[in-house]
C-alpha positions in Angstrom: 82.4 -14.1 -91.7 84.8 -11.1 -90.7 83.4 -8.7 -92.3 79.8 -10.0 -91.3 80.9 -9.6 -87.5 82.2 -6.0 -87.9 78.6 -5.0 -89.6 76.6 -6.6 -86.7 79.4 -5.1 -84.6 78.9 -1.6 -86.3 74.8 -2.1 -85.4 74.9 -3.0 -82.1 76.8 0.4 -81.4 74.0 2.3 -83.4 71.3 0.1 -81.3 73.4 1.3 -77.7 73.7 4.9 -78.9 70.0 5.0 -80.2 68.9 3.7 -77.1 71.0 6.5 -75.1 70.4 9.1 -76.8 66.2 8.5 -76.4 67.3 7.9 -72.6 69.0 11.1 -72.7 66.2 12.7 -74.6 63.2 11.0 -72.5 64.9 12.2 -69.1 65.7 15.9 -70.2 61.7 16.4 -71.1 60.8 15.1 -68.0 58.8 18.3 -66.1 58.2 16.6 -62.9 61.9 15.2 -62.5 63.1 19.1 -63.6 61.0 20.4 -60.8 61.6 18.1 -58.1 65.1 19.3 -59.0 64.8 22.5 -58.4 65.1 23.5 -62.5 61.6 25.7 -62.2 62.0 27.3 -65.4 62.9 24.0 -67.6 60.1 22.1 -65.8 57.8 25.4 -67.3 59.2 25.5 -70.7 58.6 21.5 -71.0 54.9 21.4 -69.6 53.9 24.5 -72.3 55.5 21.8 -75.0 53.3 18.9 -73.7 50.4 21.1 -73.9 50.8 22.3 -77.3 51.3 18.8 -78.1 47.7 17.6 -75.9 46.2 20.5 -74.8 44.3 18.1 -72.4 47.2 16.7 -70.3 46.4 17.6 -67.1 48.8 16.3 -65.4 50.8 18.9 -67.6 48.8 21.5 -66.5 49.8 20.0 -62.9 53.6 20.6 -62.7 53.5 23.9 -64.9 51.1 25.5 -62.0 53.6 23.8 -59.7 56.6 25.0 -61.3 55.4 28.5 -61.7 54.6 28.9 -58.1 58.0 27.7 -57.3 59.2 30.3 -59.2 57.1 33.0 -57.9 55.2 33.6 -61.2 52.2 33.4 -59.4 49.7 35.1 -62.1 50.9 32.8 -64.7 50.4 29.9 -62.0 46.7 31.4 -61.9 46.0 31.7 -65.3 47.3 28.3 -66.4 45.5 27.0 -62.9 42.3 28.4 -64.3 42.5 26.8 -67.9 43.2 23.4 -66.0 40.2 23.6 -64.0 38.1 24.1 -67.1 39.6 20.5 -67.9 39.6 18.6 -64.7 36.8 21.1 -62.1 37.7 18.5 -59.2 41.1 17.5 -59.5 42.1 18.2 -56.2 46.2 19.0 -57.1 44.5 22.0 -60.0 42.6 23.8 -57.0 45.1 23.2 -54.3 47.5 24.7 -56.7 44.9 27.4 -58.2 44.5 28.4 -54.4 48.1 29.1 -53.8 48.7 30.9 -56.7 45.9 33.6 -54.9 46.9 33.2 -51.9 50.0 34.7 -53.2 48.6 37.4 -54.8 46.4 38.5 -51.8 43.8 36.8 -53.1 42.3 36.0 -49.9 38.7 35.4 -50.0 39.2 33.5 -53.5 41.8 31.5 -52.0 40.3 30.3 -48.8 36.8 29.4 -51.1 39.4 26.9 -52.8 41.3 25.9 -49.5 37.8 24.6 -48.1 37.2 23.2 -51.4 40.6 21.0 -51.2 39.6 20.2 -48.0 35.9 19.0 -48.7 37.4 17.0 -51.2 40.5 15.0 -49.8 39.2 15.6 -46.3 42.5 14.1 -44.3 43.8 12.1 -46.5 45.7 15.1 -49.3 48.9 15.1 -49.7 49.2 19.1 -49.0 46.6 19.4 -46.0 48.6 20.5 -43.3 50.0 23.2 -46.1 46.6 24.3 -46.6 45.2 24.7 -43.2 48.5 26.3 -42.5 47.6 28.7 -45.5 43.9 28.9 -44.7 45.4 30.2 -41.3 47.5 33.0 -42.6 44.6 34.6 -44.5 42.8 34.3 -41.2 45.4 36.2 -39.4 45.2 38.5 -42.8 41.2 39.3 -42.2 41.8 39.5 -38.7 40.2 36.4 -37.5 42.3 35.1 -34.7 39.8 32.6 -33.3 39.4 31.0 -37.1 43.0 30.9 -37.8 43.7 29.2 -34.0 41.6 26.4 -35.7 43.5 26.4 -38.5 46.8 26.4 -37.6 45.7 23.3 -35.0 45.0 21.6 -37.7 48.1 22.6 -39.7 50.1 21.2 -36.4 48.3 18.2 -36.0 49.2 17.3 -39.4 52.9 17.8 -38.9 53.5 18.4 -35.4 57.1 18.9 -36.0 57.0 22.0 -37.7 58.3 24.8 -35.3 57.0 27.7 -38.0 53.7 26.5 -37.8 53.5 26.2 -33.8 54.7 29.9 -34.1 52.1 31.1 -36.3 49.6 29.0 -33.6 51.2 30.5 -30.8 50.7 34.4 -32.9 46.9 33.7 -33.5 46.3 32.9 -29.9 48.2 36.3 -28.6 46.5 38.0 -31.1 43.3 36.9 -29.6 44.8 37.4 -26.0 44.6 33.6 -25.2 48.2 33.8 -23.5 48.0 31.0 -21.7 47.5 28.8 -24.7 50.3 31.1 -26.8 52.6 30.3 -24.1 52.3 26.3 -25.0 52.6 26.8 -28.5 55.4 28.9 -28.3 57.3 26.4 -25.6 56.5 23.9 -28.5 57.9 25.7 -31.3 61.1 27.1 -29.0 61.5 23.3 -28.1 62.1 22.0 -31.7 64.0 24.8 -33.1 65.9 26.7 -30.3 67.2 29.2 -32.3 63.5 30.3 -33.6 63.5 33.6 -31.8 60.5 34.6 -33.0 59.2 32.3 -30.9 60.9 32.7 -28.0 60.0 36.8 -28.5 56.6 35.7 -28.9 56.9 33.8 -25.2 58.2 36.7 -23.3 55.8 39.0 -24.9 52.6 36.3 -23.5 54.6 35.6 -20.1 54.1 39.5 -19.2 50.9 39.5 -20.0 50.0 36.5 -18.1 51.9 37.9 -14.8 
């Protein structure tokens, strides 16, 4: 009997290590949990692994654009972002990523084509659409079109109305298209949730002498 307990002793402590070791093992290849943690270039090298393994694993495809944006390798991001809309063409996380990845490239006109995309496809209910009608309204500013990217950044707002470089960016778009009075409110808004944003309170004495 003793040396019976010592053997299912001995197996019990194989069975616990075993177990933590695949625990260990499961959470270290985990791309999404490496990238919500800020480890962009772990989260990369295990998404490349999963798709060697299943080269149809979009979600795969998902996390490596993510990641690779995140880490500012945003032609990578595109390419990758390209191969996974050959897999999934409406998956609206591939094109809002694919989008970003030539937005930051300068990318404009592709970009904004896939920002209305997004947009046609989650209409108010994705995850990122304040992001995008926040970036839809920086290429505006880009090309020049003040009017387009006030509607844009009014959206971005109304999406998360707490976000004082977004109200900034609103408040910029109307000066640029000489609607001071409006800038003025935008700029009071983004001044009254982050009072050290001094770009916005520039932006308010900059509006206030052309109003007077």
């Amino acid at each position: 009997m003793k040396f019976s307990f010592r053997k299912q002793l001995a197996f019990t402590f194989i069975c616990l290590f075993l177990i933590s070791s695949f625990s260990f093992a499961q959470e270290k290849k985990d791309a999404l949990k490496a990238y919500k943690a800020g480890n962009y270039k772990q989260a990369i090298e295990i998404c490349e692994e999963e798709i060697t393994q299943n080269a149809e694993n979009i979600n795969s495809y998902i996390v490596l654009c993510w990641a690779l944006i995140a880490d500012k390798q945003n032609s990578q991001a595109e390419v990758w972002g390209e191969k996974a809309r050959n897999i999934s063409p409406y998956n609206q996380y591939v094109i809002e990523s694919l989008a970003e990845a030539k937005y930051y490239q300068g990318k404009n006109d592709e970009a904004l084509s896939l920002f209305q995309e997004y947009i046609s496809l989650v209409q108010f209910n994705g995850s990122r659409i304040g992001d995008v009608y926040y970036f839809m309204g920086e290429i505006f500013i880009r090309k020049g079109s003040f009017q387009h990217a006030d509607i844009a950044f009014s959206q971005a707002v109304r999406n998360e109305p707490v976000n004082d470089l977004w109200w900034t960016r609103l408040g910029y778009a109307r000066e640029m298209a000489r609607n001071y009075n409006l800038a003025s409110i935008a700029y009071d808004k983004a001044y009254s949730l982050n009072p050290q944003n001094l770009e916005a309170r520039n932006g308010k004495k900059r509006v206030m002498s052309k109003i007077r």
